[in-house]
N, C-alpha and C positions, 0 to 999 in steps of 0.2 A: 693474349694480354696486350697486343700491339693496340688494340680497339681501344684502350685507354686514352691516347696522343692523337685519334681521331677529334677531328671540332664535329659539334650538334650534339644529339642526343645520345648519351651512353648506350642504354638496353634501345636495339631497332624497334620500331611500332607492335612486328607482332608478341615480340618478346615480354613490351610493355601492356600490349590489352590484354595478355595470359596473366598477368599479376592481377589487371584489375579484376579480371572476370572470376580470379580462385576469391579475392577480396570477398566478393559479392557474393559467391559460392558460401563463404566461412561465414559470412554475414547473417544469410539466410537462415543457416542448419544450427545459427548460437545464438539465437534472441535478436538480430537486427541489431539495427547502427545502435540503438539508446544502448541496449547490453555492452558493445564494444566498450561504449562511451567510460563505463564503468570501468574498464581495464587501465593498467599505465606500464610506463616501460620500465623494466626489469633491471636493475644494474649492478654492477659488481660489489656491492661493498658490502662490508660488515652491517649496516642497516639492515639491507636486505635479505643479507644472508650469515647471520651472527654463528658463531661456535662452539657447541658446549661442552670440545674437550674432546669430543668421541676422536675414534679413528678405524683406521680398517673398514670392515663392513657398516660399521656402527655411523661413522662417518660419512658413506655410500647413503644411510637409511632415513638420516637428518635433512642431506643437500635433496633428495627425493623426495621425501614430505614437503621442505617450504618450497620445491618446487610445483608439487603438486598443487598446496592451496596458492602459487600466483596465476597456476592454469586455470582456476576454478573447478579444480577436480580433488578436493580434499576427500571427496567421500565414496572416490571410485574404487571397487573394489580391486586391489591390486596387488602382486607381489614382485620383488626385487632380488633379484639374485645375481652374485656376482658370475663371471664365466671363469671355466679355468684358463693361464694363462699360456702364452704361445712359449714353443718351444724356444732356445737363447741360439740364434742363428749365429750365435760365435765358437764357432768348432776350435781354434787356436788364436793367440793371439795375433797371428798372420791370417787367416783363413777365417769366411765368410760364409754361411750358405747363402746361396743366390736365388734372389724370388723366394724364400723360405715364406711360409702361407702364415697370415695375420689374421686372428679372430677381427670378426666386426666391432665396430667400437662401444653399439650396443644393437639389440634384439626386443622383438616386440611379437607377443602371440596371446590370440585370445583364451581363455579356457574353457571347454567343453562345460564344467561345472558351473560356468559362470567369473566375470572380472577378467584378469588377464596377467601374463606373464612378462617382467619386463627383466634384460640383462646388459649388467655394464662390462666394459674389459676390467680387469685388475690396474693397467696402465696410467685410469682414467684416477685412482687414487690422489696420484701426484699431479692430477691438470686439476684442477674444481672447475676453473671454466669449461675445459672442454666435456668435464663431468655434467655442468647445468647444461650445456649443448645437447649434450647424447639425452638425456632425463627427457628435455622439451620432445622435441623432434618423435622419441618413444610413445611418450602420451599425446602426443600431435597425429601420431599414426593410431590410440588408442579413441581418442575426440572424434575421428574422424571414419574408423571404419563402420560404425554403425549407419553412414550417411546414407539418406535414401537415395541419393542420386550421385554418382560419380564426378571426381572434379573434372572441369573445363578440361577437354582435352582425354580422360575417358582413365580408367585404371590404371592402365599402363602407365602412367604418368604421374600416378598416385605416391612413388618415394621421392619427387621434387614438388609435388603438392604439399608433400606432410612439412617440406623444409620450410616452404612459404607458411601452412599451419600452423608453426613454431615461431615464426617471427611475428605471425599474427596475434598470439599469445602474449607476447610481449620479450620476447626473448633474443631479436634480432643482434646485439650488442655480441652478446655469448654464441652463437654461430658463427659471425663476421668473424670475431677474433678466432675461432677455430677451424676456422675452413683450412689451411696452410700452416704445417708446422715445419722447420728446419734450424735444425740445432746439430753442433760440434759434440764428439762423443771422445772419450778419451776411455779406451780398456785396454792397455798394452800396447794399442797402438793409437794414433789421430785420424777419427774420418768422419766427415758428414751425414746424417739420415735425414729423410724427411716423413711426412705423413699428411694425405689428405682427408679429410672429414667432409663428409654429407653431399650432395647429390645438384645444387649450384654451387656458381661462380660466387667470391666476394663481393663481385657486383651487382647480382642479383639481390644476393639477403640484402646489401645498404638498399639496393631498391625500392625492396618490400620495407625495409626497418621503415626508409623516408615517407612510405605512405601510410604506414601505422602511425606515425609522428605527427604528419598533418592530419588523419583524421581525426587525432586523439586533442590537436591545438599544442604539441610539446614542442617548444625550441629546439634547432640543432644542439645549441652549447649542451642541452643534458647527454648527448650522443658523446662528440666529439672528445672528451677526457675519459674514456674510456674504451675508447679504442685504439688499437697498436696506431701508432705513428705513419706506417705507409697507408694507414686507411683511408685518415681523416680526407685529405684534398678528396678521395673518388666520392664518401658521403656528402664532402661539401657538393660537388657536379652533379650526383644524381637528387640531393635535397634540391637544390633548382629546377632541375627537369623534372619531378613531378609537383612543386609550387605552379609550374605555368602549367600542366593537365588540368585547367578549370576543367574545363567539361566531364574528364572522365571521374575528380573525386566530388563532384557535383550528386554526380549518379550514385558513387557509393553514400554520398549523402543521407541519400533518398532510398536505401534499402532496411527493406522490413522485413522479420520475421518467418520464415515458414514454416517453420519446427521449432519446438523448445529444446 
C-alpha cells in the first residue's frame, strides 16, 4: 500500500500494458470499440437499481436480472442459487475459532445441459453492493469462458482477467468499493473483522474503471460520489495517468471486432 505516496505513475508500465492489452482482448471477443461505445457506467442508485419489495432469495434474483441486462446478458441462460452458509466461528462469547473456512463470496460453473451455474454467499444479502460486485465478476467469468483465445497473459490469469472483465462491463464503481471490508462487531464482546473480495488491488479496478471512463468520454465527477471516501484522491491519480496514455487508448481506439 506504501506504492500510493510513491510520485509518477501508480500501476508500473507492465502492470499498465496488461490492462490495456485484456482491454483489447474484451474489445475484440464483444463487437469492438463501436459495441463498447454502447455501454455506460453502472452506479449505485435507486435509478439503476430500483426495489420491488422482494427480499431473501427473491431480492438475490432482482439485483441478478438488472444486472444481467447492464452486462448485456439478459438472455443467457442462467441459474442463481444461493450457497449455504459458513458455520458462526463464535464458539462463546470469549472464544473464536481461528482461520474458521469462509464459503466464496460467489461461484460460477458451466452446465453440461447447457447455460450455467452462478452462487452468491447468504452474507452478500445485507452488502447489495458487494452483491452487484460478486453478480458482475460471475457473469464476467461466464462472457468470457467461451473465449476463443485466452486473456493476455494465458488462463492462469483468467480469475484477475474476469475482475478487469467486470469493470469492463461497466461495473468498476461496485468492485472498488468492495474489494476491502472492515467493520467493528459487537456479540458479547467488541472486535474487529475484516473481508477481502476479488482477485486486484483497489488500484487496479480505479485503473481499469479510469479507462473505461475515457473510452466511454464519462467525466470523473460521475465516478467520484460514489465511491468510499479513501478512494476518491487514488481515482483522481490514476484518472490522470491514463488521460496522458495517448498512445495506448489511441490503440484501443482503433479496435475491431473479431467475434460477435
Amino acid at each position: 500500500m506504501f506504492g500510493l505516496f510513491r510520485k509518477g505513475r501508480l500501476l508500473d508500465a507492465e502492470l499498465t500494458q496488461w490492462q490495456l492489452d485484456c482491454f483489447e482482448w474484451l474489445l475484440e471477443h464483444t463487437g469492438g470499440i463501436e459495441a463498447f461505445r454502447q455501454r455506460r457506467l453502472i452506479l449505485p442508485t435507486p435509478q439503476f437499481f430500483p426495489h420491488d419489495g422482494s427480499q431473501g432469495h427473491a431480492f438475490a434474483e432482482m439485483i441478478f436480472h438488472q444486472v444481467k441486462v447492464y452486462a448485456g446478458m439478459a438472455d443467457w441462460p442462467c441459474t442463481l442459487q444461493c450457497q449455504e452458509d459458513d458455520p458462526n466461528p463464535m464458539v462463546s462469547p470469549q472464544a473464536f475459532v481461528k482461520d474458521a473456512p469462509s464459503s466464496p463470496a460467489g461461484t460460477f460453473r458451466k452446465l453440461e445441459e447447457g447455460g450455467a451455474l452462478i452462487t452468491y454467499h447468504p452474507r452478500q444479502l445485507r452488502d447489495p453492493m458487494s452483491m452487484v460486485a460478486t453478480f458482475a465478476h460471475e457473469l464476467a467469468h461466464y462472457r468470457t469462458a467461451g473465449s476463443p483465445e485466452p486473456p493476455p497473459g494465458g488462463w492462469e490469469v483468467w480469475e484477475p482477467a474476469t475482475d478487469i472483465a467486470a469493470v469492463f462491463l461497466g461495473f468498476g464503481i461496485f468492485l472498488a468499493n468492495s474489494r476491502f471490508q472492515f467493520a467493528q462487531y459487537s456479540q458479547g464482546n467488541v472486535g474487529w473483522r475484516w473481508r477481502q473480495q476479488g482477485y486486484i488491488s483497489e488500484a487496479e479496478v480505479l485503473h481499469m474503471h479510469a479507462i473505461v471512463s475515457i473510452a466511454l468520454g464519462v467525466d470523473p465527477q460521475q465516478t467520484l460520489p460514489h465511491l468510499k471516501p479513501a478512494l476518491r484522491g487514488i481515482f483522481k491519480r490514476v484518472y490522470k495517468d491514463v488521460a496522458g496514455m495517448h498512445g495506448g487508448m489511441r490503440r484501443l481506439q482503433g479496435s475491431a471486432a473479431v467475434t460477435a
